[in-house]
C-alpha positions, 0 to 999 in steps of 0.5 A: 235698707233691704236692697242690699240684702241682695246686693250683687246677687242676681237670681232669675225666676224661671218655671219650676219643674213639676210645679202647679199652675192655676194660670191656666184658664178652665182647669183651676179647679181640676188642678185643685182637685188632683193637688187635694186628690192625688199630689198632696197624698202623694208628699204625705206618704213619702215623709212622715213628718210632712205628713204629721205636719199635716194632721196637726 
């Protein structure tokens, strides 16, 4: 039974700090683009094996 994988634990969902969000009308493509432009290049360059990871 998969309820009890977590039997007794109680995690609350909270908002992730620094996260993307689409949920914002309007701006679904802007955030998409700064994720695609700016965040991802970001990340990549900061691990080499997040980067490698992509290029495969």
């Amino acid at each position: 039974d998969h309820r009890n994988a977590a039997a007794g634990q109680i995690f609350s969902l909270d908002m992730a700090p620094n996260s993307v969000d689409d949920n914002y009308d309007g701006c679904t493509k802007e955030m998409a683009n700064l994720v695609k432009t700016k965040y991802l290049e970001k990340e990549k360059s900061g691990s080499r094996k997040f980067e490698k990871s992509w290029q495969e």
